[in-house]
C-alpha positions as CSV (number, residue, x, y, z in Angstrom):
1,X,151.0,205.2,11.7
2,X,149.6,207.2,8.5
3,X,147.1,205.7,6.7
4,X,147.5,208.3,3.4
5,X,147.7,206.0,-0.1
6,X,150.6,205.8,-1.8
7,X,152.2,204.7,-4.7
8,X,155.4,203.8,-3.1
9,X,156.0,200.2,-1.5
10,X,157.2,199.2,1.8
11,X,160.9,198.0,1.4
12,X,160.0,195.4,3.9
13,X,157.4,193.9,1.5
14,X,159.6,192.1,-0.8
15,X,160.9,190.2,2.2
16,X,157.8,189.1,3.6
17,X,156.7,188.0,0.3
18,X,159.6,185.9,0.1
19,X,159.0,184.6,3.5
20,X,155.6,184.4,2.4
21,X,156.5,182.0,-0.8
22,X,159.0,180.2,1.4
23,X,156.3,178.9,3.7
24,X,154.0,177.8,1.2
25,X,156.8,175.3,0.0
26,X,157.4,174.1,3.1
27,X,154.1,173.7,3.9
28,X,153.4,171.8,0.5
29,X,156.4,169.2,1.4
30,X,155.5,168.5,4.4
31,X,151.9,167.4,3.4
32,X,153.6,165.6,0.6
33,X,154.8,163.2,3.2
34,X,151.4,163.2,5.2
35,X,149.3,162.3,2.3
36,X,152.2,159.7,0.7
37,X,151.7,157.8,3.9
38,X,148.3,157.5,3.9
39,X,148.1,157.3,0.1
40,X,150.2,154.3,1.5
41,X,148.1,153.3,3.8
42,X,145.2,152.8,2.1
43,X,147.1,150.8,-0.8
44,X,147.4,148.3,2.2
45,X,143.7,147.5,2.4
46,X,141.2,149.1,5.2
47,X,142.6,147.0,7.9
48,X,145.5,149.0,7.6
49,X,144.3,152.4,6.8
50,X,142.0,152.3,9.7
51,X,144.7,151.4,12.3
52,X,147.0,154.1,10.2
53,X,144.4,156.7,10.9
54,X,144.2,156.0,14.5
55,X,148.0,156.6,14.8
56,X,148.5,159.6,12.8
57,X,145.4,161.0,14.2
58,X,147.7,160.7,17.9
59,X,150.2,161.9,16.6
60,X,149.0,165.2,15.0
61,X,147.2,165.5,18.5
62,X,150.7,165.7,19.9
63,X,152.4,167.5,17.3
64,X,149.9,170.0,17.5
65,X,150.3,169.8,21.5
66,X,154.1,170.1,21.2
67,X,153.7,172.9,18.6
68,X,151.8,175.2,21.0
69,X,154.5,175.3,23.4
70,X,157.1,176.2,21.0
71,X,154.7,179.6,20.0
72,X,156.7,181.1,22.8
73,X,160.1,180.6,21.1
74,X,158.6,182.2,18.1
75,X,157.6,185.5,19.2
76,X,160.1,185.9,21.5
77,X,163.0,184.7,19.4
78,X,162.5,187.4,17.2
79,X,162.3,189.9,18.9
80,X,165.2,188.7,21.4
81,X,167.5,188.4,17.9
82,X,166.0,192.2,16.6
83,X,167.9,193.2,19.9
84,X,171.2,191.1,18.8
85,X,170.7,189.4,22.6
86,X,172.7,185.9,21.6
87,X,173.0,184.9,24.9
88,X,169.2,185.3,26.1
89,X,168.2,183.5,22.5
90,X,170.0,180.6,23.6
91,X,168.9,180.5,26.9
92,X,165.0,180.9,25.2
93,X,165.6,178.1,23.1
94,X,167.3,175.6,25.7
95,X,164.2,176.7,28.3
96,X,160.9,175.7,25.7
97,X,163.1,172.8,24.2
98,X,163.2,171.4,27.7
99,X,159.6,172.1,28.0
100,X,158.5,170.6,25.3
101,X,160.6,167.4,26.3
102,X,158.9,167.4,29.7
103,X,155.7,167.6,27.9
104,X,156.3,164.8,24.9
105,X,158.1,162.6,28.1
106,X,154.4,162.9,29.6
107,X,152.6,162.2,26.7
108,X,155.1,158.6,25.8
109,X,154.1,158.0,29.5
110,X,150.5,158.0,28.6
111,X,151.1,156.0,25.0
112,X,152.7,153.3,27.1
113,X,150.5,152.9,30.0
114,X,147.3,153.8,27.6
115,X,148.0,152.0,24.7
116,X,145.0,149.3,24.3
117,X,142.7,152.5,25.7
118,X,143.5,155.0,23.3
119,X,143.2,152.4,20.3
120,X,139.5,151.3,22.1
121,X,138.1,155.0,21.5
122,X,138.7,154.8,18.0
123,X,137.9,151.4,16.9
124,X,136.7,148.3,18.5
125,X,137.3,146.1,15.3
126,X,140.1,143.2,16.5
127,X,142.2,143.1,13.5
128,X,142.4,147.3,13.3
129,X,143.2,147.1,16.8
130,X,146.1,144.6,16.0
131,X,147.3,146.2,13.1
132,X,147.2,149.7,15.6
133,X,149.1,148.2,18.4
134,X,152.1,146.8,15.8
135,X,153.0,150.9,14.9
136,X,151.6,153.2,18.4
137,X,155.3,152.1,19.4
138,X,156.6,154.1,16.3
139,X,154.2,156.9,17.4
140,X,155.5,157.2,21.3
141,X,159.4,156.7,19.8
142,X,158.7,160.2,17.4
143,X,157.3,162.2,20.5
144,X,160.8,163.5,22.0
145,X,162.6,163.7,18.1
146,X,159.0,165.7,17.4
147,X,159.5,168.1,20.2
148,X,163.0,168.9,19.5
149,X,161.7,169.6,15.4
150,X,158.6,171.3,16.8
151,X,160.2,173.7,19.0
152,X,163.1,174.8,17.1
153,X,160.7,174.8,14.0
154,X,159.0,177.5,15.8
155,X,161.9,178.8,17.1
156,X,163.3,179.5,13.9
157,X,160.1,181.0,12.0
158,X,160.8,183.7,14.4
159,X,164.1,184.3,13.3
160,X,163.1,184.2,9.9
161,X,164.8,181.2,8.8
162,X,161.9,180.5,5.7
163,X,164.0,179.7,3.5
164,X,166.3,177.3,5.8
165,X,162.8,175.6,7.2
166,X,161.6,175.2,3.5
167,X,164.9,173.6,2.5
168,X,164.8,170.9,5.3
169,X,161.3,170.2,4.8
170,X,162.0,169.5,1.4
171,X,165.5,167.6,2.0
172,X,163.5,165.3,4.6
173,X,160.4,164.8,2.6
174,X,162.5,163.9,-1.2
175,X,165.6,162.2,0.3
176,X,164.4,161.1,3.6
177,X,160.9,160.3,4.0
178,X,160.0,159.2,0.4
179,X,163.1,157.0,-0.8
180,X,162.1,155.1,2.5
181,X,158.9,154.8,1.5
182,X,160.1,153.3,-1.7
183,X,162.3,151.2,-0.5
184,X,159.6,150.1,2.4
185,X,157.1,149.1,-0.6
186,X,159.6,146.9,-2.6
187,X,160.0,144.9,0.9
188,X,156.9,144.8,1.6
189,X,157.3,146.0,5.2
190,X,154.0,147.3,5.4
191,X,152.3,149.5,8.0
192,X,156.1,149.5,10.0
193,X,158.0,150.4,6.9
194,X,155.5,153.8,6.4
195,X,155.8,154.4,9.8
196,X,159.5,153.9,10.1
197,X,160.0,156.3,6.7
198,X,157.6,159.1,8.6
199,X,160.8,158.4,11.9
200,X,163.4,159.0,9.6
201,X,161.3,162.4,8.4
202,X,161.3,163.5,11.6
203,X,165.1,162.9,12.7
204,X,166.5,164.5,9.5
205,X,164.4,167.6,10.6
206,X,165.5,167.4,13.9
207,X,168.7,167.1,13.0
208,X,169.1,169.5,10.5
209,X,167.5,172.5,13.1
210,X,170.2,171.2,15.3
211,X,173.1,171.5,13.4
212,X,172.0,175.2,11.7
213,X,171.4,176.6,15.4
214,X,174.7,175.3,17.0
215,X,176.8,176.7,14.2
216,X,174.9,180.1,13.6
217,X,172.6,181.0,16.9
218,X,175.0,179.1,19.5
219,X,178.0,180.4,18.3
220,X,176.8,184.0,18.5
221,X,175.6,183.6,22.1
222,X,179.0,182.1,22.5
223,X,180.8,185.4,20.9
224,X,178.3,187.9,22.7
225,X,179.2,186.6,26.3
């Protein structure tokens, strides 16, 4: 590695930049939809945005839980598709997905059982706890769709899919999450209609990872065997 200044830049550069800018979208939609719902939330009155606080502060615990495990697919997707090996790639992918499905399977096995527990260590007001109760059932439904998402999210950062992430991110957040949102507001569906609209975010990202990795990565692995 020489470490001489020079006027000339990296060819790579350009790239990572874009990768770079790519990112910084995605990351900008998907808060969009965070702080929508709890922009939401607090509209509602602070009945509501305390129970909504308890339930999005589980589920970031498990997102975060879920994303951990799919750090694996990331560095070693990369460098698995630097050496064109399809048919281990797929093999990565299907191995952590499953993992992270055994994990988020756990972790709705804990929701269920723990339910009035986990509310209890937040808040011990009655009505929060009621208004909590109503939507940790939307929170344990994500898990396994958030595990799928998490893992091929990561997956796919490490094949250098920015711009494909950004895109979804942004196709979930403007015609998933928010027209639900909207439409959950003119109902009046409350606390249910925020979490349903954060469900739909979730499948549609899901979904989208899905369908991009069977007909590009899959069908590779397919051709390479």
């Amino acid at each position: 590695v020489s470490f001489r200044v020079s006027p000339k830049i990296h060819p790579q550069i350009k790239r990572l930049a874009g990768m770079w800018g790519n990112l910084i979208i995605r990351s900008l939609a998907l808060n969009t939809a965070l702080l929508l719902a709890t922009r939401e939330a607090t509209s509602l009155g602070t009945t509501a945005i305390a129970a909504h606080t308890i339930a999005i502060n589980l589920w970031l615990f498990a997102a975060f839980f879920l994303d951990g495990y799919g750090a694996a697919g990331n560095i070693l997707g990369g460098r698995l598709l630097g050496a064109k090996d399809y048919s281990k790639l797929w093999h990565l992918t299907k191995r952590v997905t499953v993992y992270n499905i055994i994990v988020s399977s756990i972790l709705m096995a804990i929701g269920f059982l723990l339910t009035k527990q986990l509310g209890l260590l937040f808040n011990k007001d009655i009505a929060v706890l009621s208004a909590f109760y109503g939507i940790f059932i939307y929170v344990i439904i994500s898990l396994p769709l958030s595990a799928i998402a998490f893992t091929l999210d990561a997956v796919f950062k490490g094949l250098g899919e920015m711009g494909y992430l950004r895109n979804v991110l942004l196709g979930a957040t403007l015609f998933g999450f928010i027209p639900v949102l909207i439409v959950s507001n003119y109902l009046d569906w409350g606390l249910d209609g925020i979490w349903i609209a954060l469900l739909i975010w979730i499948v549609i990202r899901a979904t989208a990872l899905i369908f991009k990795y069977r007909n590009k990565y899959l069908k590779l692995a397919k051709n390479s065997v």
